[in-house]
MDTraj code that builds the backbone (N, CA, C; nanometers):
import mdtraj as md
import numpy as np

residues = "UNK UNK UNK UNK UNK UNK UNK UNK UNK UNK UNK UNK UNK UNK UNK UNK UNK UNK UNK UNK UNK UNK UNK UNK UNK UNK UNK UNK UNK UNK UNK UNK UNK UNK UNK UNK UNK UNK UNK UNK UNK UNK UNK UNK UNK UNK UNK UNK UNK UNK UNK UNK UNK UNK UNK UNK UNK UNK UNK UNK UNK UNK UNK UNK UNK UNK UNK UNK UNK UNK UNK UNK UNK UNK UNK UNK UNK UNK UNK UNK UNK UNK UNK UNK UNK UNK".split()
xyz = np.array([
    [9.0665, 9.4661, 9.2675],
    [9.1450, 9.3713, 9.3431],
    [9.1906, 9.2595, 9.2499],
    [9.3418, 9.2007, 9.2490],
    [9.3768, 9.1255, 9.2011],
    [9.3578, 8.9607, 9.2476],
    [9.4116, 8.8543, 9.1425],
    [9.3434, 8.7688, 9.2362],
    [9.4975, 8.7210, 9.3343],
    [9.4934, 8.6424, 9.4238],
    [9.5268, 8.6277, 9.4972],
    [9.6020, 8.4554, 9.5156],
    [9.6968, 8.4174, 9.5277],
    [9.6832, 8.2652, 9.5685],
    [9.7652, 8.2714, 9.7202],
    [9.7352, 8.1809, 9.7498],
    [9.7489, 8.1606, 9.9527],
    [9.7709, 8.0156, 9.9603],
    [9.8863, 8.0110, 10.0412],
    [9.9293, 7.8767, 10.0816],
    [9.9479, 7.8674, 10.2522],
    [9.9709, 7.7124, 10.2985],
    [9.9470, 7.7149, 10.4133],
    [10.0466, 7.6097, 10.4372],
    [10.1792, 7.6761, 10.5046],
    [10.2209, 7.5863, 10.5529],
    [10.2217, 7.4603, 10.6293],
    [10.2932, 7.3883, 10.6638],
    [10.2417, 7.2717, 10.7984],
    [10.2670, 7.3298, 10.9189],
    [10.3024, 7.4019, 10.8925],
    [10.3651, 7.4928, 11.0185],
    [10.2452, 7.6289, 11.0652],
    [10.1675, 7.6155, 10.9768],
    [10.0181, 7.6585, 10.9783],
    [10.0619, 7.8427, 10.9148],
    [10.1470, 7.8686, 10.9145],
    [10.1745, 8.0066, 10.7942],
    [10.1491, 8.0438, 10.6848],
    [10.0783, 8.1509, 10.6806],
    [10.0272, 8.1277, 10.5651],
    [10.1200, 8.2214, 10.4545],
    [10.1209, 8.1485, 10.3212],
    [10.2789, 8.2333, 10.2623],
    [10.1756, 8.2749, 10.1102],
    [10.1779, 8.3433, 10.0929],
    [10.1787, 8.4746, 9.9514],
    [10.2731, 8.5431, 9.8998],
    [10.2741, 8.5894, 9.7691],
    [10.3074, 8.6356, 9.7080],
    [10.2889, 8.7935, 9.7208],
    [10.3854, 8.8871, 9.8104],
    [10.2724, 9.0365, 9.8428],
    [10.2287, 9.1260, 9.7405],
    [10.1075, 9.1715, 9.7550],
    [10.0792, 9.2797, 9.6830],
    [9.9818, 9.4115, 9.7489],
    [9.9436, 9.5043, 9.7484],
    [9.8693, 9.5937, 9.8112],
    [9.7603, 9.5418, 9.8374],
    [9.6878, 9.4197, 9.7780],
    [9.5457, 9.3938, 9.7931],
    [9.5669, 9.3043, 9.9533],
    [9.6790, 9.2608, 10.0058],
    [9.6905, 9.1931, 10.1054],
    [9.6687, 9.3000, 10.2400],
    [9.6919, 9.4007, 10.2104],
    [9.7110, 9.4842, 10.3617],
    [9.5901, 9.4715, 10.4613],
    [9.4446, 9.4225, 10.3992],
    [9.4039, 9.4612, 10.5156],
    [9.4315, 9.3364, 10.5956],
    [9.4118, 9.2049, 10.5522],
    [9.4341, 9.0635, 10.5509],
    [9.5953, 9.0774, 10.6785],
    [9.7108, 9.1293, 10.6331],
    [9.8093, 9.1435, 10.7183],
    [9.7783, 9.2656, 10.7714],
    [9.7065, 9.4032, 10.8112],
    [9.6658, 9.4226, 10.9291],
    [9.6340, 9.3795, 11.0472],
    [9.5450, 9.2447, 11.0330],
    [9.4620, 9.1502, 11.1037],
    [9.5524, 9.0809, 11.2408],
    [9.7015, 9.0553, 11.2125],
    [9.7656, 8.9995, 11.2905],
    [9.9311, 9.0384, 11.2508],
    [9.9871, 8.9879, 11.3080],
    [10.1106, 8.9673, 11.2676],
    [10.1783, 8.8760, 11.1533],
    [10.2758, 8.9938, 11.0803],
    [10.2979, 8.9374, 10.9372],
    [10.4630, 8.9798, 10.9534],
    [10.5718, 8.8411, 10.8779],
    [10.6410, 8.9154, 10.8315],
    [10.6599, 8.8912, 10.6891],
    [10.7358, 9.0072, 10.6083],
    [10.7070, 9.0049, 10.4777],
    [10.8429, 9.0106, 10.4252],
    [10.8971, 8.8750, 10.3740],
    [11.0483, 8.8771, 10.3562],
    [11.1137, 8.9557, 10.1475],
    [11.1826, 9.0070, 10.1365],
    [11.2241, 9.0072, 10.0499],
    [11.2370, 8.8929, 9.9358],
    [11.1975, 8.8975, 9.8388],
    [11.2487, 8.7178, 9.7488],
    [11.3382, 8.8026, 9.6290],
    [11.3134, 8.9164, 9.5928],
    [11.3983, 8.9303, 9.4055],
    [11.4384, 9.0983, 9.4513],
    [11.4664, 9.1555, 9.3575],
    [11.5202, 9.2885, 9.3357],
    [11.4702, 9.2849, 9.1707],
    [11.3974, 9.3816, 9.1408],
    [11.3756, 9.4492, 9.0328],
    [11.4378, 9.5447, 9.0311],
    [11.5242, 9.6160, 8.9525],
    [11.5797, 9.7486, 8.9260],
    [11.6312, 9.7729, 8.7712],
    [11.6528, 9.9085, 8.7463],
    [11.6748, 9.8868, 8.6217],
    [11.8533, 9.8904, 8.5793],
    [11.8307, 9.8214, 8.5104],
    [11.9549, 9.8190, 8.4225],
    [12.0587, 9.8623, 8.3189],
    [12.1747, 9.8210, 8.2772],
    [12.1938, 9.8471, 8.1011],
    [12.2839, 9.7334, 8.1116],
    [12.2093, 9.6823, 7.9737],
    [12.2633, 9.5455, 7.9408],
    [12.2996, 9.5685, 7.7666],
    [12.4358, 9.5515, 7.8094],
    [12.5411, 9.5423, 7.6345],
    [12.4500, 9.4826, 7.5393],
    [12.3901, 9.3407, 7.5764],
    [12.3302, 9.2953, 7.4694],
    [12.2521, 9.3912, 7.4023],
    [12.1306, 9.4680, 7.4619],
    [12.0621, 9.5331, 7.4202],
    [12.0811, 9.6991, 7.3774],
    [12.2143, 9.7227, 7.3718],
    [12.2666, 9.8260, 7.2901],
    [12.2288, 9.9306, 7.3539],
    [12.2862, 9.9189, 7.5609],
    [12.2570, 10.0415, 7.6264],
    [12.1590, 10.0740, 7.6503],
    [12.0234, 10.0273, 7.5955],
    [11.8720, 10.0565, 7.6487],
    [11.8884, 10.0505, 7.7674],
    [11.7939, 10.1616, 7.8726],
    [11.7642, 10.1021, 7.9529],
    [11.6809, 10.0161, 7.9986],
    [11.6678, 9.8899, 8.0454],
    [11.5774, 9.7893, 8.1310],
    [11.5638, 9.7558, 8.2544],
    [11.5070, 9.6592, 8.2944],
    [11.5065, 9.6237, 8.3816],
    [11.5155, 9.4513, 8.4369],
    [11.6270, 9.4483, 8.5388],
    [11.6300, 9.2890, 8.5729],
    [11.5458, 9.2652, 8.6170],
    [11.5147, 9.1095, 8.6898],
    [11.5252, 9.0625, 8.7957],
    [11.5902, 8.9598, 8.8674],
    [11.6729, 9.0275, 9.0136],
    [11.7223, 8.9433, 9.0332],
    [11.6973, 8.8492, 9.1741],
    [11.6828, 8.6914, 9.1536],
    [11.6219, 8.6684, 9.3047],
    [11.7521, 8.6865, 9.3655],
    [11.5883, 8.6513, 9.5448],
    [11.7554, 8.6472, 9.6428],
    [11.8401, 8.5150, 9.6297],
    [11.8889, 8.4983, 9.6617],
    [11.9599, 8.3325, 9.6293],
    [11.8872, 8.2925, 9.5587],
    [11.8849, 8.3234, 9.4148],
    [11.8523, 8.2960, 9.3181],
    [11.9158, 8.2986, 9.2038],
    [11.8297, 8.3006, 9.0921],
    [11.8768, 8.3223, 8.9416],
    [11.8988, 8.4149, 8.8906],
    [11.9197, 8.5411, 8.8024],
    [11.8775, 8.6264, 8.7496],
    [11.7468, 8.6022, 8.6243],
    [11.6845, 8.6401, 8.6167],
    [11.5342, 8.6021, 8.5845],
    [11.6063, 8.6416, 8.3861],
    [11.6701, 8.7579, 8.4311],
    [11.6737, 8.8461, 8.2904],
    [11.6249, 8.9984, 8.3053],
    [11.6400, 9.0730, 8.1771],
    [11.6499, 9.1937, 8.0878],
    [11.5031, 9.2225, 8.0400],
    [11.4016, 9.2848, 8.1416],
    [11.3146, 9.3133, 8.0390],
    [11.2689, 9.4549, 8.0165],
    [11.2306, 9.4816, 7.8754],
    [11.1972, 9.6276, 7.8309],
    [11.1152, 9.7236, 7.9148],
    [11.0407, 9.6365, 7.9961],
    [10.9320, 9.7051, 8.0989],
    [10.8977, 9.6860, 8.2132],
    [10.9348, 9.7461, 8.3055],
    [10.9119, 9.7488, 8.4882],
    [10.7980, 9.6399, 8.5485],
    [10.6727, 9.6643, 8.4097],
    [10.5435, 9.5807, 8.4592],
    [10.5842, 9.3959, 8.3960],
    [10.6512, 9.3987, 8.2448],
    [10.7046, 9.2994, 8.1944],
    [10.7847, 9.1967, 8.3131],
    [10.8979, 9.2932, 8.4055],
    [10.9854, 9.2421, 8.5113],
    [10.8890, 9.1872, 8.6076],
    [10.8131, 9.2893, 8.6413],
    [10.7289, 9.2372, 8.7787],
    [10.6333, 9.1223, 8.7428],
    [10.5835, 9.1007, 8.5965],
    [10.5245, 8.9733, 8.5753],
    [10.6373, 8.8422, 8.6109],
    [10.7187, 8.8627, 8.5440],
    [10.8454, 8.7253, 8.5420],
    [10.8237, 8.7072, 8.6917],
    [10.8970, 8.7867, 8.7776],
    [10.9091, 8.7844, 8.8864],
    [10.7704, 8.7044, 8.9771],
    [10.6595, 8.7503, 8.9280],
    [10.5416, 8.6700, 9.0377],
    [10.5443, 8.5414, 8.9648],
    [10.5281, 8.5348, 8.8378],
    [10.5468, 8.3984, 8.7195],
    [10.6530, 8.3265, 8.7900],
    [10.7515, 8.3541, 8.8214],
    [10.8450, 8.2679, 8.8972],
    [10.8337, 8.2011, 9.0247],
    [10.7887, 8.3143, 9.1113],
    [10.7530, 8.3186, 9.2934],
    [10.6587, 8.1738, 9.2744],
    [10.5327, 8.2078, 9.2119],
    [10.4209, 8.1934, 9.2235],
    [10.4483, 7.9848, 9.1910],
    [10.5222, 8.0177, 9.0928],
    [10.5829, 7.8254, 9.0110],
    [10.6655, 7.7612, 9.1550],
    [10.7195, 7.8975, 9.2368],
    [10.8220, 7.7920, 9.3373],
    [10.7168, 7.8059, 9.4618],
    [10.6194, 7.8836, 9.4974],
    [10.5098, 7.8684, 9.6221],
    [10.4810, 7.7669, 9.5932],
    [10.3782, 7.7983, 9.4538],
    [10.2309, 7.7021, 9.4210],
    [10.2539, 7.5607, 9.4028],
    [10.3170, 7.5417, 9.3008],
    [10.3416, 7.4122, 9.2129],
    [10.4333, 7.3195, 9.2788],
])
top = md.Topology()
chain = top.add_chain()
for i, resn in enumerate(residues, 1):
    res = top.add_residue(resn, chain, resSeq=i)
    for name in ("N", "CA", "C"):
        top.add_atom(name, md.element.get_by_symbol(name[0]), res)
traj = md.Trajectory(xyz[None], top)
């Protein structure tokens, strides 16, 4: 199990970042679980046709080009996690 951070709205909701370790936690009651980015892969000129992978938020930024699916999905919680938490 990974670790986890959990916030609590004033509105008493509680908002995460999803990952599989949450399911039993949102079993428990009612959850909804909104979209925030799109990971998919890419080809970006800069990088001479490789394929990669973005990420892009939703009304967001594009994060960037990275070499590896797990590389993307770090940025991506590294990001979430700076606009939940901090």
């Amino acid at each position: 199990m990974s670790e986890q951070r959990l916030a609590i709205s004033a509105d008493g909701d509680l908002l995460a970042i999803y990952n599989d370790d949450l399911r039993e936690l949102i079993n428990q009651g009612h959850a909804e679980i909104v979209r925030a980015s799109h990971v998919e892969p890419c080809q970006c000129t800069e990088h001479e046709g490789r394929g990669l992978w973005s990420v892009q938020m939703v009304n967001g930024p594009l994060l960037g080009c990275f070499s590896s699916r797990d590389d993307a999905l770090a940025a991506e919680t590294e990001y979430l996690a700076a606009q939940l938490f901090d």
